[in-house]
Backbone as a ProteinNet text record, in pm:
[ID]
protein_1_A
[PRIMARY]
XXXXXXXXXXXXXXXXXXXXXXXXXXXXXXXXXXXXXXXXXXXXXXXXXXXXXXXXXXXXXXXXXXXXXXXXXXXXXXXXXXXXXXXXXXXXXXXXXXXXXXXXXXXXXXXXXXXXX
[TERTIARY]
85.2	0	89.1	54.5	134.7	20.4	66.3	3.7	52.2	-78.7	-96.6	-174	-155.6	-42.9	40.1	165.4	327.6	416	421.2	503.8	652.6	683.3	794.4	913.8	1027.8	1111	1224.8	1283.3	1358.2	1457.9	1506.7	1595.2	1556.3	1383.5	1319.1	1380.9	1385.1	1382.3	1258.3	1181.3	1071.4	922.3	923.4	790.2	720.7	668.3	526.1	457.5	563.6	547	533.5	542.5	595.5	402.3	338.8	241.7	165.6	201.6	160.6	208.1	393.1	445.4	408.7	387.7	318.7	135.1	117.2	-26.1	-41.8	95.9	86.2	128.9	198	236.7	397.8	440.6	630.4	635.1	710.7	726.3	827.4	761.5	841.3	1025	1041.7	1209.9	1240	1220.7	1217.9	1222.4	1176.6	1151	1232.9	1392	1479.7	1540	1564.5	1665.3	1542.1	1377.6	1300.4	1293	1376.7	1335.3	1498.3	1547.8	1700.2	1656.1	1626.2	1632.3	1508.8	1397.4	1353.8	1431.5	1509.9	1557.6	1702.4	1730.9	1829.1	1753.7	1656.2	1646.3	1553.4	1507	1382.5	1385.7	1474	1445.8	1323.5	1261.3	1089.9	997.2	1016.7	936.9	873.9	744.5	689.3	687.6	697.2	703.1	851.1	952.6	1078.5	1073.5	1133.2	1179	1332.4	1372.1	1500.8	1510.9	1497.4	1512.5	1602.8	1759.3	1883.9	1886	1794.7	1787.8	1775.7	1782.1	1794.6	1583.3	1560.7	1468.2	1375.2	1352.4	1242.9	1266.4	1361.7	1362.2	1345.5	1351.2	1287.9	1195.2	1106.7	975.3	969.7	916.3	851.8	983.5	886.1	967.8	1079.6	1059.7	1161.8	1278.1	1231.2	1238.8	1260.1	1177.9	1130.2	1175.4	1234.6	1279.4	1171.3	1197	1153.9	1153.3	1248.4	1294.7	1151.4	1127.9	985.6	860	808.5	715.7	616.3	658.2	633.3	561.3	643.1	565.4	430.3	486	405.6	261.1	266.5	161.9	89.1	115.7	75	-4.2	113.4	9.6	-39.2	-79.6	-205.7	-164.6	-62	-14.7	-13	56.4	42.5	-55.6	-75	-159.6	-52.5	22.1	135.1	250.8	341.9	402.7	452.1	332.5	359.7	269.2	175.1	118.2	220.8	365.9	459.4	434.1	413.3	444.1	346.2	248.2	187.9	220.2	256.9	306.2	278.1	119.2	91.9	94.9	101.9	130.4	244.7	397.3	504	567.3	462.7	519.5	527.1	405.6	324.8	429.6	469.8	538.1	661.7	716.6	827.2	878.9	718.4	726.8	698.9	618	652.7	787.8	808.2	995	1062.9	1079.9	1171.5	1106.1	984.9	939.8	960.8	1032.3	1037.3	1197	1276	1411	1380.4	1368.3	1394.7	1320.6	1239.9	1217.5	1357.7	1386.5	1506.2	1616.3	1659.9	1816.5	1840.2	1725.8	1727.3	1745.2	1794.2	1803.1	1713.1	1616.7	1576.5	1555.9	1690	1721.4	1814.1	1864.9	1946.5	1896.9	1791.4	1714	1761.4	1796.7	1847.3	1981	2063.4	2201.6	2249.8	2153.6	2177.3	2266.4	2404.8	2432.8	2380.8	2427.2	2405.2	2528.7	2460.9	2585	2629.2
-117.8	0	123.2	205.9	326.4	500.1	483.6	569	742.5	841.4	933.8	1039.1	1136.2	1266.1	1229.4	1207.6	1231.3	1380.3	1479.6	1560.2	1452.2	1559.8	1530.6	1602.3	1499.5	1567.3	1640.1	1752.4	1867.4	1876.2	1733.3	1641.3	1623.2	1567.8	1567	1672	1636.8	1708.1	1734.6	1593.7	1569.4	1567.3	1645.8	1634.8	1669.1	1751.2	1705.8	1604.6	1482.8	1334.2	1225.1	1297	1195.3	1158.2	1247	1121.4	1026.9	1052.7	984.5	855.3	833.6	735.1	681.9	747.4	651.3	576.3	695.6	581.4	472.3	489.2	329.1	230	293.4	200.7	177.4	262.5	270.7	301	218.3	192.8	338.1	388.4	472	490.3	356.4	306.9	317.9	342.3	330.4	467.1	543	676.2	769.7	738.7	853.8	782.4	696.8	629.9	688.6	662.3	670.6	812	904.8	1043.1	1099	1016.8	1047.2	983.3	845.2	777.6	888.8	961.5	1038	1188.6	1269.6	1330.9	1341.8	1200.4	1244.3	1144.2	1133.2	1048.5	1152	1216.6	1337.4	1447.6	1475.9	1607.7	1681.2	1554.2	1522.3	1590.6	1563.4	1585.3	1463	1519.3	1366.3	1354.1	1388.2	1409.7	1385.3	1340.3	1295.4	1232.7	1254.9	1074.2	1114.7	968.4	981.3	875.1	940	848.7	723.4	795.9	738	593.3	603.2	483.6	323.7	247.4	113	54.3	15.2	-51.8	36.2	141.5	269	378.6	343.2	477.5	473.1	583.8	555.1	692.3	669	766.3	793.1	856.3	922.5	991.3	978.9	1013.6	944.9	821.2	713.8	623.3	701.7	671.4	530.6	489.2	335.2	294.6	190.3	199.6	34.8	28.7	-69.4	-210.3	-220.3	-325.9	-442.7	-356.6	-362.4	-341.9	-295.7	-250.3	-405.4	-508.7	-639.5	-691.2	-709.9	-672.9	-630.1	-465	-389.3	-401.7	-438.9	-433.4	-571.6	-671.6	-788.1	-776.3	-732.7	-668.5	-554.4	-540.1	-431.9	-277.7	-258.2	-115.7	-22.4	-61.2	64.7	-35.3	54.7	10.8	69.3	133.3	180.7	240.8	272.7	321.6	461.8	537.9	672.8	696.4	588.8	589.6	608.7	612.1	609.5	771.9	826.3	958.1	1021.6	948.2	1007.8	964.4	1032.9	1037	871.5	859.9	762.6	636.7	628.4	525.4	483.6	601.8	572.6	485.4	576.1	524	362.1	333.6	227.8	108.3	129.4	90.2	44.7	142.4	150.1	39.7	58.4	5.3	-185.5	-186	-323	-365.1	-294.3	-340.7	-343	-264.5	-304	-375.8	-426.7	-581.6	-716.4	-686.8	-800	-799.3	-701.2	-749.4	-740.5	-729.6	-760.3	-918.4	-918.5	-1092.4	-1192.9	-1098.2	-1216.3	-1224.2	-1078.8	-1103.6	-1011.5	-969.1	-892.7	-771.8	-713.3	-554.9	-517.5	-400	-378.8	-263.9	-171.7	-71.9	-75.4	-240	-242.2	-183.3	-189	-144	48.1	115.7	220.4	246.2	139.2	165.4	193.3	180.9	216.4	106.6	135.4	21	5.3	-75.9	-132.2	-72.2	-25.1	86	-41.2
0	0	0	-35.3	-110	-52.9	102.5	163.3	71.5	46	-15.3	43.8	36.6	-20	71.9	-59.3	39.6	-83	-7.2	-31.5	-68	-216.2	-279.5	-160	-165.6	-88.3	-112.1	-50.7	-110.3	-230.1	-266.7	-322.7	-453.8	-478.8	-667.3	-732	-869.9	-979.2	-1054	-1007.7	-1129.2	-1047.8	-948.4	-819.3	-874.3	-1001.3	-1083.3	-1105.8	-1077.8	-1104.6	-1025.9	-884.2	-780.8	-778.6	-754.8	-726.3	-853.7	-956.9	-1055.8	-1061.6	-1001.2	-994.1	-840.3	-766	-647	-658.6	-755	-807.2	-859.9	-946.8	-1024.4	-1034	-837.8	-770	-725.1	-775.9	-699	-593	-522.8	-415.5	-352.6	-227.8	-167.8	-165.6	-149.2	-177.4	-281.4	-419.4	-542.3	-601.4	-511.6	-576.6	-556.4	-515.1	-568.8	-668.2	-710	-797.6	-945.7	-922.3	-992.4	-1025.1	-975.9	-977.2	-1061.6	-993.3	-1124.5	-1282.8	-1256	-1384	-1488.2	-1413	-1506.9	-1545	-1463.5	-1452.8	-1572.4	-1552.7	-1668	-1776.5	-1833.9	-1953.3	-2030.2	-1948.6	-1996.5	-1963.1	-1848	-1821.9	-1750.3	-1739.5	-1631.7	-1744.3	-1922.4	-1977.6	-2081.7	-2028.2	-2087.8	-2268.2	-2348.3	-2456.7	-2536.4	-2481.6	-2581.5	-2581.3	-2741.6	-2780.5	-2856.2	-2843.6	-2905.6	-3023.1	-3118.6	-3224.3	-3261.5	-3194	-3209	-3121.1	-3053.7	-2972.7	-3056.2	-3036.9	-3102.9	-3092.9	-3177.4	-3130	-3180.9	-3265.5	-3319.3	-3159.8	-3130.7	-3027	-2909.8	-2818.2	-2683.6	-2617.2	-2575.2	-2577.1	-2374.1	-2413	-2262.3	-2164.9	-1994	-1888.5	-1883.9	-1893.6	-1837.7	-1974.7	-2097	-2217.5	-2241.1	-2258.1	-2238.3	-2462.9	-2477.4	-2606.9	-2676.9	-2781.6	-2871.9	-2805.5	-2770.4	-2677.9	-2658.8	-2537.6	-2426.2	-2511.9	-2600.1	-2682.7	-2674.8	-2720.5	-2744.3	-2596.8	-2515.9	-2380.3	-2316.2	-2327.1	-2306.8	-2317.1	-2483	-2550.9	-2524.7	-2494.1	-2434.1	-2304.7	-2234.2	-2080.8	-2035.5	-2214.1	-2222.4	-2118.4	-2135.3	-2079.5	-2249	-2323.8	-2449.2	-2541.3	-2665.3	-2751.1	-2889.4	-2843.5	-2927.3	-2847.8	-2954.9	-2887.8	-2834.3	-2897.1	-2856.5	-2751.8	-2686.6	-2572.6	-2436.8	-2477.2	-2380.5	-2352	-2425.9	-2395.9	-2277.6	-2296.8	-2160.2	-2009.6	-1905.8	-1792.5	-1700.4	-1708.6	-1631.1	-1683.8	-1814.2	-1901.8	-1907.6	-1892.4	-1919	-1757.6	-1652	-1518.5	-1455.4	-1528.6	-1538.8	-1603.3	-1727.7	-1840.3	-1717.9	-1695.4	-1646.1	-1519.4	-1424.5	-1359.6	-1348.9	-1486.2	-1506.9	-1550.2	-1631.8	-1665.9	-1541.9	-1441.2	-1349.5	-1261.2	-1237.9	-1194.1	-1234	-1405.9	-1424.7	-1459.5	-1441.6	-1386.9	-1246.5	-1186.6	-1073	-1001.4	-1109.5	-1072.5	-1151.7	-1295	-1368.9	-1333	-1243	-1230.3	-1058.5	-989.6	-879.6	-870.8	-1010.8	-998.9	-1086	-1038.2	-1135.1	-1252.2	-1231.8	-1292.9	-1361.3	-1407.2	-1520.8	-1669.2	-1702.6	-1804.3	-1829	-1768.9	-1727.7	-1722.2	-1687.7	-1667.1	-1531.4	-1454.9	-1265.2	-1268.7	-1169.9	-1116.6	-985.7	-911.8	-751.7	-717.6	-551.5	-493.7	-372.9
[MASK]
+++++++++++++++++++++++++++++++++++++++++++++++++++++++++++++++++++++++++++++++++++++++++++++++++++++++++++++++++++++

């Protein structure tokens, strides 16, 4: 359970977002690493994409790439892929990908490039 309103703390970049990503379920512990990984992939704007990316690109907050698309679209989170671009869709997105590394290999912000500190 993902007790709400929690004030973003002095530290976000992207606190327009924090409760969108606690709605759709990120876990309190999750949400500074979750607040960098949007911070530098977007700039906490929901609308880039990067073409150069492998895979037709990578879209949204969390710039989620081609990769995952196949996925996604299976467990009915996008219907395309510019559905990434919207905030709660991308959080969502996001947050299944790092559920399911973190069920395959225990981390689940390899998808990102986080290492383990």
């Amino acid at each position: 359970v993902n007790p709400l309103p929690i004030s973003p703390p002095s530290w976000e970049k992207c606190p327009q977002h924090w409760e969108t990503a606690r709605l759709v379920g990120w876990k309190r512990k999750d949400m500074k690493v979750l607040d960098r990984v949007m911070y530098r992939e977007s700039r906490c704007i929901s609308k880039v994409h990067n073409p150069l990316d492998p895979m037709t690109g990578s879209r949204g907050l969390t710039q989620i790439n081609g990769f995952w698309h196949k996925i996604l679209k299976q467990r009915a989170i996008i219907g395309s892929a510019d559905d990434l671009y919207n905030p709660t869709t991308n959080l969502r997105a996001a947050l299944l990908i790092h559920s399911i590394q973190v069920a395959d290999t225990g981390w689940g912000w390899s998808p990102w490039a986080i290492e383990r500190h």
